[in-house]
DRENKOLZA-141295 format. One record per residue (C-alpha): x, y, z; residue in one letter. Coordinates in steps of 0.25 Angstrom, whole numbers, padded with zeros to 4 digits. Example, Ala and Ser with C-alpha at 12.3 -4.5 7.8 and 13.67 -1.06 7.14 Angstrom:
BEGIN
R     x     y     z res
R  0049 -0018  0031   A
R  0055 -0004  0029   S
# end
This chain:
BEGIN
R     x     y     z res
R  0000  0000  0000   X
R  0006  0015 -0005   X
R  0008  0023  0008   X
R  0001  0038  0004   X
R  0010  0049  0007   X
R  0002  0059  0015   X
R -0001  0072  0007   X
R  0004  0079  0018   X
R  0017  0072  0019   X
R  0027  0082  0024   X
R  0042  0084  0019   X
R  0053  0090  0025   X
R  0066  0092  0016   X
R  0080  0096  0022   X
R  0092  0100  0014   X
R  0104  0103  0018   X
R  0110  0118  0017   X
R  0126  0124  0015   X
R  0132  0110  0017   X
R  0131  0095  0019   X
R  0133  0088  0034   X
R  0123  0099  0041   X
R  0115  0089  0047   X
R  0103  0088  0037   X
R  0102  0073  0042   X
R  0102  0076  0057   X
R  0093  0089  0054   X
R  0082  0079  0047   X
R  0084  0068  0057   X
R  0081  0079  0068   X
R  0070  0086  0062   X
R  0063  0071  0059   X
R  0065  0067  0072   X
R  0057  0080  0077   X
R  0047  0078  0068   X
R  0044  0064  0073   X
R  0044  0069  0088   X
R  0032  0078  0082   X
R  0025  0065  0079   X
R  0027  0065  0064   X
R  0030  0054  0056   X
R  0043  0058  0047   X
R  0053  0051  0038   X
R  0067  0057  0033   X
R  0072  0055  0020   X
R  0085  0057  0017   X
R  0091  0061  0001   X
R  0104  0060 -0003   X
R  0108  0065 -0017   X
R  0119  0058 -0019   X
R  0119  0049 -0031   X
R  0122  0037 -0023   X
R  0108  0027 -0022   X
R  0112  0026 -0005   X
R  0123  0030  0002   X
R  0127  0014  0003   X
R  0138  0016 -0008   X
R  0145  0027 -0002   X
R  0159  0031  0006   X
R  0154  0031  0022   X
R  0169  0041  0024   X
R  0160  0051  0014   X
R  0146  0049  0017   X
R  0145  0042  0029   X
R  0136  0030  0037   X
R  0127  0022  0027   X
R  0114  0022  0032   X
R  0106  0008  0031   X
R  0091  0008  0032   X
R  0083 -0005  0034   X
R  0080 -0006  0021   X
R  0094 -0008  0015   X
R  0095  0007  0009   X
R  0111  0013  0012   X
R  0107  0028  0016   X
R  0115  0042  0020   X
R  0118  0042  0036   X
R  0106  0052  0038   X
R  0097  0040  0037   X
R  0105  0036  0050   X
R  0099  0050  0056   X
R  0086  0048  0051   X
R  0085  0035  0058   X
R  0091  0038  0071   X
R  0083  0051  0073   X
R  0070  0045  0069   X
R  0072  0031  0075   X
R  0066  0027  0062   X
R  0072  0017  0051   X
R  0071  0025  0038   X
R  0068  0020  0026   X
R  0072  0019  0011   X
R  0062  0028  0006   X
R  0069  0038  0014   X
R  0082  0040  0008   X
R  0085  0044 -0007   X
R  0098  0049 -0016   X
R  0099  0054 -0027   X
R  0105  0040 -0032   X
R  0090  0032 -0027   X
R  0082  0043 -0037   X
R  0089  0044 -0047   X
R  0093  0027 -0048   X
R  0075  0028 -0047   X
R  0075  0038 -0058   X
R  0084  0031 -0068   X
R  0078  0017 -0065   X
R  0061  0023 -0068   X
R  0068  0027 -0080   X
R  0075  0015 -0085   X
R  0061  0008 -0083   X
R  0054  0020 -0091   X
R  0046  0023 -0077   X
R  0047  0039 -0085   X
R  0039  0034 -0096   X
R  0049  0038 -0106   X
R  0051  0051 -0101   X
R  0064  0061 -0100   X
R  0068  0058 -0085   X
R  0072  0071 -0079   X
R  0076  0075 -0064   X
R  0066  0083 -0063   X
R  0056  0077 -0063   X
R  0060  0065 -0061   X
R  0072  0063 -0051   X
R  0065  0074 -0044   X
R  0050  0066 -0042   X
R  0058  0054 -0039   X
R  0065  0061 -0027   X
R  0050  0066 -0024   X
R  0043  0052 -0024   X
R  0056  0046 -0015   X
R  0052  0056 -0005   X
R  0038  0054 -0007   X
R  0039  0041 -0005   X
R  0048  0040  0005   X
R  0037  0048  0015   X
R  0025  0038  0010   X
R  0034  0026  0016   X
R  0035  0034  0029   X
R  0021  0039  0031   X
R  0028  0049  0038   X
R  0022  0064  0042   X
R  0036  0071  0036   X
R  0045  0066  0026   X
R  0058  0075  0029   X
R  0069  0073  0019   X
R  0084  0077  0019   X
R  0090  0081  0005   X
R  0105  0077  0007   X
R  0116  0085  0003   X
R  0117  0103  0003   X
R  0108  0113 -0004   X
R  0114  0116 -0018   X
R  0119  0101 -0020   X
R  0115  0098 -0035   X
R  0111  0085 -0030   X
R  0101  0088 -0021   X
R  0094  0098 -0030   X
R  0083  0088 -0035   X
R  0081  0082 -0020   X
R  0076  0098 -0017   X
R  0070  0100 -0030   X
R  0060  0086 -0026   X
R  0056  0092 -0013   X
R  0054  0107 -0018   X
R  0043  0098 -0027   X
R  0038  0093 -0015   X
R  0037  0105 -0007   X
R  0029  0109 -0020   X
R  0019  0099 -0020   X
R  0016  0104 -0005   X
R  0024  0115  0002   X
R  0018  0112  0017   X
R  0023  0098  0014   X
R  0037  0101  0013   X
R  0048  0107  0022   X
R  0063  0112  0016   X
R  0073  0113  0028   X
R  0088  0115  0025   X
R  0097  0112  0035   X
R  0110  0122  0033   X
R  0121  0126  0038   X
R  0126  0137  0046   X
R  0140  0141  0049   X
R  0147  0149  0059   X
R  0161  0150  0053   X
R  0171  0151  0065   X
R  0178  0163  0058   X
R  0166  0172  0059   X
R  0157  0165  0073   X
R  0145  0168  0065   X
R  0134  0159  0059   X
R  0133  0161  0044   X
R  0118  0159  0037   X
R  0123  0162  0023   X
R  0126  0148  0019   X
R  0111  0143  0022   X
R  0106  0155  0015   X
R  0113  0151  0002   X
R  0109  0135  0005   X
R  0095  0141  0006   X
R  0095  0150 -0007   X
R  0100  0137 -0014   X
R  0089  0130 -0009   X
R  0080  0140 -0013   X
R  0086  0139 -0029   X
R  0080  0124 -0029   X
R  0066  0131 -0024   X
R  0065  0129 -0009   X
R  0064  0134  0003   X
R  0068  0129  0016   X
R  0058  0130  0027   X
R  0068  0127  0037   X
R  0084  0130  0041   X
R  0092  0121  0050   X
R  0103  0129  0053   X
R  0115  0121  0055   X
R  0127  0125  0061   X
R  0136  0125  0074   X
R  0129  0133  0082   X
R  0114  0138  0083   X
R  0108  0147  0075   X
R  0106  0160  0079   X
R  0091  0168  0076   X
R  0098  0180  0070   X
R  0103  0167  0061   X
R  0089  0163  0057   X
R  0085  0174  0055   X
R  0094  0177  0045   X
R  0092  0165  0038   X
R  0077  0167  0037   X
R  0078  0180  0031   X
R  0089  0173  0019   X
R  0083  0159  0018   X
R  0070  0163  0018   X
R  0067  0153  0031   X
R  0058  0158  0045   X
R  0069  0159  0055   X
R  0061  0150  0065   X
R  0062  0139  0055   X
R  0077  0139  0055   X
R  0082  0129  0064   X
R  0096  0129  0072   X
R  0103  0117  0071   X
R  0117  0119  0079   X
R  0127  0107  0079   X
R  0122  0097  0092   X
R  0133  0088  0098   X
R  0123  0078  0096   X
R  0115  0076  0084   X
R  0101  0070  0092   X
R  0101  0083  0097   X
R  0095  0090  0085   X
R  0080  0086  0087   X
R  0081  0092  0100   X
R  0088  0105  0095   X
R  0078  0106  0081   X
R  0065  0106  0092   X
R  0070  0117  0100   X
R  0070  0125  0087   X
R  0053  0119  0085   X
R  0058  0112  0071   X
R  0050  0102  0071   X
R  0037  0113  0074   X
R  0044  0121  0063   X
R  0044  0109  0051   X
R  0029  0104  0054   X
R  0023  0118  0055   X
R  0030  0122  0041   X
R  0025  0109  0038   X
R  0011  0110  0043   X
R  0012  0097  0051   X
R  0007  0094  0065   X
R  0014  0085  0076   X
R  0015  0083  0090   X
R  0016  0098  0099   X
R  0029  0093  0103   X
R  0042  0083  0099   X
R  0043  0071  0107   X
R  0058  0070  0107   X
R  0060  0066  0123   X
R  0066  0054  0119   X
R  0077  0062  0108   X
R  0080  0070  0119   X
R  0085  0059  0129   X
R  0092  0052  0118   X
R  0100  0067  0115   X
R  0102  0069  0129   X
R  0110  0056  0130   X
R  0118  0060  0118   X
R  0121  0073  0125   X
R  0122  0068  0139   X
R  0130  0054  0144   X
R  0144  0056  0151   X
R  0149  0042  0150   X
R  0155  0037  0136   X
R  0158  0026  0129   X
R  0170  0024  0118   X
R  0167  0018  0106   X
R  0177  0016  0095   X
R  0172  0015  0079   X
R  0182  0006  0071   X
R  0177  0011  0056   X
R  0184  0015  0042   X
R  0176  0026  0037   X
R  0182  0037  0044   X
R  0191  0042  0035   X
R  0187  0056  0028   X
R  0198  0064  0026   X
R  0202  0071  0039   X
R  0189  0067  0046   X
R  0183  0057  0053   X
R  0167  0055  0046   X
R  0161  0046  0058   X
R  0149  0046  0048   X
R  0152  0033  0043   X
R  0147  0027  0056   X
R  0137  0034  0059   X
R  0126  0028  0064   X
R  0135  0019  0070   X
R  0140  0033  0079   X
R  0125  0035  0083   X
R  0122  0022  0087   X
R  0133  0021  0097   X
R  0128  0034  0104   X
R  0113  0030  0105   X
R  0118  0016  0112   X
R  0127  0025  0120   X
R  0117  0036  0123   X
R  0107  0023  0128   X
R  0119  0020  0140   X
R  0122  0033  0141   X
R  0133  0036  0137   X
R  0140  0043  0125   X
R  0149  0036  0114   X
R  0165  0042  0111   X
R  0165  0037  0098   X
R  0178  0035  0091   X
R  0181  0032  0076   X
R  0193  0024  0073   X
R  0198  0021  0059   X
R  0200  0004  0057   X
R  0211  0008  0047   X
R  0219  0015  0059   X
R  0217  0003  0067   X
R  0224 -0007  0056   X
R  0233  0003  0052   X
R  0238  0004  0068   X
R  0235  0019  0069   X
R  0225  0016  0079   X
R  0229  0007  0089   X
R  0220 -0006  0090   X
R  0224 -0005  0105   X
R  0215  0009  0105   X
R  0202  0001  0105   X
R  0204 -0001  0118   X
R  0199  0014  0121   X
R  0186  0011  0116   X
R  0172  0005  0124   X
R  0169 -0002  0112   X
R  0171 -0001  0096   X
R  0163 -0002  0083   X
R  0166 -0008  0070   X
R  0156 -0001  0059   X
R  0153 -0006  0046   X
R  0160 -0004  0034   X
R  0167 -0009  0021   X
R  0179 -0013  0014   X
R  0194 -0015  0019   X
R  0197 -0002  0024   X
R  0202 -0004  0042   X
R  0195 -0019  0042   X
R  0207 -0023  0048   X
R  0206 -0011  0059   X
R  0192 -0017  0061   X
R  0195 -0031  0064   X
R  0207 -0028  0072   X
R  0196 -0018  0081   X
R  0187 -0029  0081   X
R  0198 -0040  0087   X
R  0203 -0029  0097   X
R  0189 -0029  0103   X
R  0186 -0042  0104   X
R  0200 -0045  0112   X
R  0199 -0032  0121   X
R  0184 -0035  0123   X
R  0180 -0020  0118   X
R  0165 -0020  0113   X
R  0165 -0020  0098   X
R  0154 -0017  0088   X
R  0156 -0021  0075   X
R  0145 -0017  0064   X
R  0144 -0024  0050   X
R  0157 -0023  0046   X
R  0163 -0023  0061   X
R  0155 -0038  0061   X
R  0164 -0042  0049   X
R  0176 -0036  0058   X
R  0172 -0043  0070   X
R  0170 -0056  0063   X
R  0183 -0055  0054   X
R  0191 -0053  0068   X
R  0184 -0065  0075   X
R  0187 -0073  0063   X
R  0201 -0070  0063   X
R  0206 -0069  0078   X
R  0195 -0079  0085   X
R  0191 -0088  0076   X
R  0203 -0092  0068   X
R  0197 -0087  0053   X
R  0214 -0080  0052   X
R  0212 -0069  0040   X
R  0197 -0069  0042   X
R  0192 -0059  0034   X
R  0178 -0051  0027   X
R  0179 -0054  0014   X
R  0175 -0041  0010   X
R  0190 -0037  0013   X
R  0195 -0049  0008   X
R  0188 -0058  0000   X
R  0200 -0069  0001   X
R  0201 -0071  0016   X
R  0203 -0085  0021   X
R  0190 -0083  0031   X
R  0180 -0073  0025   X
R  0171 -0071  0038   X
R  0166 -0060  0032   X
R  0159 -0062  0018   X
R  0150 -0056  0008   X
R  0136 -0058  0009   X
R  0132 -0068 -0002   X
R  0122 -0059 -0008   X
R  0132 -0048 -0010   X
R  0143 -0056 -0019   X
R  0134 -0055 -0031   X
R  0131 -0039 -0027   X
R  0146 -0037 -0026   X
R  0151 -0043 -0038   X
R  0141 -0034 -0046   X
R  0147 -0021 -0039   X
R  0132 -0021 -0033   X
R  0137 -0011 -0020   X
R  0127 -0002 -0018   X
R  0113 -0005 -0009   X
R  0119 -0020 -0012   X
R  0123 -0024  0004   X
R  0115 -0031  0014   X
R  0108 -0018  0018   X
R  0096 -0015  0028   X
R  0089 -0022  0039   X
R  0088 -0036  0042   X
R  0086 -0044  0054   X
R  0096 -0051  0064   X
R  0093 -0064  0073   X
R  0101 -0062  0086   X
R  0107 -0072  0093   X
R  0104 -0074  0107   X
R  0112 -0072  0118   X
R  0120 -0063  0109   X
R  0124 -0049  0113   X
R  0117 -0043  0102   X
R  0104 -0052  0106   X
R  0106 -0047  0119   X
R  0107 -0031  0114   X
R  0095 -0031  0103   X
R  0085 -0038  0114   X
R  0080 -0044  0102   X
R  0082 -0058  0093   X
R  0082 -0051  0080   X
R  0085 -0038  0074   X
R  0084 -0030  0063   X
R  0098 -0022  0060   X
R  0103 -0016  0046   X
R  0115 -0020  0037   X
R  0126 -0014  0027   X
R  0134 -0026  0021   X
R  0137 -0035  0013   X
R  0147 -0046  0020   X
R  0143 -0055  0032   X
R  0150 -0065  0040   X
R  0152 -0077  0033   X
R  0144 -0087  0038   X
R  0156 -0100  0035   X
R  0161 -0094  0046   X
R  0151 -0091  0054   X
R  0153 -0104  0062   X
R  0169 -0105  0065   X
R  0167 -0089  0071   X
R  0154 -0091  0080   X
R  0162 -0105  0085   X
R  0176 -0095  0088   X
R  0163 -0087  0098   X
R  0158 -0077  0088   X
R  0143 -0075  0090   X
R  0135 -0073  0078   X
R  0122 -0065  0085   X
R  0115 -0061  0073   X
R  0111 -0067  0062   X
R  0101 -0064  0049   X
R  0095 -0077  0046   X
R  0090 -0072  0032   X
R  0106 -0077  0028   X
R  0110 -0080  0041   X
R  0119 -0066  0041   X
R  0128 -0065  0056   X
R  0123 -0052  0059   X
R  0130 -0050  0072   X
R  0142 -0057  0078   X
R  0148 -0054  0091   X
R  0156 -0061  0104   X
R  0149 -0067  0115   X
R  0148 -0057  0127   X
R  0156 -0065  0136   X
R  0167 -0063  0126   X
R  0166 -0050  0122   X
R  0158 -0038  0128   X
R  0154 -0033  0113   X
R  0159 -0038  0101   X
R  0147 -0037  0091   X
R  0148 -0037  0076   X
R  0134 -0034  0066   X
R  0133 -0035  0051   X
R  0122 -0026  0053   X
R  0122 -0011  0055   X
R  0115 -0008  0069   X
R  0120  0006  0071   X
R  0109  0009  0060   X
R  0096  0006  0068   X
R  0103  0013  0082   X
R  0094  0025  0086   X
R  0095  0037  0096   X
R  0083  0029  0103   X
R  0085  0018  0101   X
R  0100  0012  0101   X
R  0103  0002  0096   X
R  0106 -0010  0104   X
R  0120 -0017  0099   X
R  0125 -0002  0099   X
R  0119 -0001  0114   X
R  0126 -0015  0117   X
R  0139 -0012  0112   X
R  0139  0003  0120   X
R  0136 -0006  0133   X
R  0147 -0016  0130   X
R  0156 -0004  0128   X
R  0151  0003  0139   X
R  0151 -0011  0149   X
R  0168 -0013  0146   X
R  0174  0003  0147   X
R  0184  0005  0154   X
# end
């Protein structure tokens, strides 16, 4: 049965002003989050205009964390924030590129869905960007579709994304909302905050036929009235409708900081929509409180490759990985020191292996390829021997097993055989379905991606931390442990505690608790179903096990 779109179907449209990395996701994470503690119903949509089809195929160091949903679909890491804020799983309808539009466009006109006709981006690609959106807020039955346009003002890319909603604000202006989160600077030279920038962002905005109704003013400090008064006059914008959005220490605090400004009242009287007299953020506020209060800490080292940009250290890569050990942490009440530490610095001996001593416990993330794999097996045996709680997600599994193998049960030059495909004990192997994939150069949206469920052995610490027998939990790969050797590791005392029967995949391994305080390994990604109010629980067991051995 079609779902009808209600005819008064709100929309709200964000675009990003001056430059890229503002905050447009956390602003659109923030502002659905106080929407829905006015009792509506809203889904987020994220566009990307990039040509890519999902962000699956693309270089972590430059864009940073892939963001799997349930259904499978490689997204932008402003999904991640979509999610947490919401507490909801978001789904495929609500992310588009400019690769998914025009792939749609060119595959209608190969099977003559034009009739014939001369296909045009206009009105073509731009009506397919309209009925994705659409679309995407009929599978919701939401209240408010709000929908953030990746990228800055004046980028040609996203020139027809603004173009597809200017045609929906046509088709009914009370329907539609334009807010453009800019920048502000205040350069140190001159102690002042300058509004010219957003001025010129607004202008160009203007050239493609809108008007924002509403300015989040970002920038290290607050703005000032005299400030938004002089945007108003310029940008053509009530000064009560821009809102300050100074840098927070922690990012949950923007709701908070949004409401005091009444944005929420703001959006749904421009938008001629009712809800409740007042938000119902009581429990937001606890959870900020706890990620600005709690004295005592915990030390978690993050063994990973993707660190390396230039100068710079872009934690980005691991992302939800970050979040998820502060909302276990906050739950215990206490606050995660987390460290990043290169596994090519560990192999190469410019960080001491020794130095893993310092640290209440360590995490091996996911990744790919050959690059510090060495690093990370020599992390995962200096654990298991000093006893320090280990975490080792999807590719930190293959590490954990790959050291067992080698060290414990005998298996001398065990190996993945993504890194090398001649190794004498592949415990590590490619998931049969993905040869064929592989050989045809098949890469992109081809891995074992998405939500399936996981039997959990009883007894087993994981059993133990779920409080539950099966789970559902999301994965990004294409190699498993191999089941020929499956048996000679569980009989040197490797537990295999969760298993997907549909192939009989080892999803979880990890050493019995009288061995080890901690050392678990999953093929799945649980850092993407952890939630500001609801942690998730290996990430909560782990912190524990940290916690229960510091010194």
């Amino acid at each position: 049965m079609s779902r009808a779109l209600k005819s008064n179907h709100k929309y709200i449209f964000v675009v990003g002003g001056v430059m890229s990395g503002v905050g447009k996701g956390i602003s659109v994470a923030s502002l659905g989050k106080i929407l829905s503690a006015r009792g509506l119903s809203v889904n987020v949509m994220k566009i990307d205009p990039y040509l890519n089809v999902d962000a699956g195929t693309m270089n972590p160091t430059e864009h940073g964390e892939v963001f799997v949903l349930d259904s499978g679909l490689e997204t932008d890491q402003d999904m991640g924030n979509y999610e947490r804020f919401l507490n909801i799983d978001i789904g495929a309808n609500d992310y588009m590129t400019s690769g998914m539009v025009y792939k749609a466009v060119i595959e209608r006109e190969r099977a003559l869905g034009y009739g014939g006709k001369c296909v045009e981006a206009i009105p073509h690609v731009r009506d397919e960007i309209i009925g994705r959106i659409k679309s995407a807020a009929k599978e919701s039955k939401s209240d408010i579709t709000i929908v953030e346009i990746g990228g800055t003002i004046g980028d040609f890319q996203n020139e027809l994304f603004i173009e597809a909603a200017r045609v929906l604000h046509l088709e009914n202006p009370d329907n539609v909302v334009f807010i453009m989160v800019s920048y502000l600077p205040v350069p140190s030279t001159l102690g002042e905050m300058k509004t010219k920038p957003t001025q010129t962002a607004v202008r160009a905005l203007n050239s493609y036929g809108v008007q924002p109704d509403i300015i989040i003013a970002r920038s290290n400090q607050p703005i000032d009235q005299r400030r938004k008064e002089k945007l108003a006059i310029w940008c053509n914008v009530q000064a009560d409708h821009i809102i300050s959005a100074p840098d927070v220490s922690s990012i949950y605090d923007v709701p908070l900081n949004f409401e005091r400004d009444k944005f929420s009242e703001i959006v749904l009287k421009r938008l001629k929509k009712r809800g409740k007299q007042t938000s119902d953020l009581e429990s937001w506020k606890r959870f900020a409180a706890h990620a600005s209060n709690g004295h005592k800490q915990v030390k978690i080292g993050i063994v990973g490759k993707y660190f390396d940009t230039g100068d710079f250290v872009l934690s980005d890569a691991y992302l939800s990985v970050i979040e998820a050990l502060k909302f276990s942490s906050y739950e215990l009440g206490v606050k995660p020191t987390i460290s990043w530490i290169n596994a090519k610095h560990i192999q190469d001996g410019t960080v001491p292996i020794k130095s893993l001593s310092e640290y209440d416990g360590i995490i091996v993330p996911g990744g790919f390829g050959e690059s510090g794999i060495e690093g990370k097996i020599m992390t995962a045996k200096y654990c298991r021997e000093q006893k320090i709680p280990y975490f080792g997600l999807c590719y930190g599994l293959h590490m954990l097993v790959i050291e067992f193998a080698r060290h414990v049960a005998g298996l001398t030059g065990a190996n993945t055989t993504e890194i090398n495909p001649k190794t004498a004990y592949p415990v590590i192997d490619i998931l049969k379905e993905q040869k064929e994939k592989l050989a045809h150069k098949d890469y992109g949206g081809s891995m074992r991606l998405g939500a399936y469920p996981c039997e959990l052995l009883e007894g087993s610490i994981v059993r133990s931390a779920y409080g539950e027998a099966v789970v559902s939990e999301r994965h990004r790969h294409r190699y498993e442990v191999n089941p020929i050797y499956v048996e000679q590791l569980e009989k040197a005392g490797l537990v295999f505690s969760g298993i997907w029967k549909g192939g009989q995949l080892k999803e979880i391994a990890e050493l019995p608790k009288k061995v080890h305080p901690f050392m678990v390994g999953t093929q799945f990604h649980p850092e993407l179903k952890a939630r500001p109010l609801s942690p998730h629980p290996l990430f909560t067991a782990f912190i524990k096990a940290a916690l229960s051995g510091k010194k």
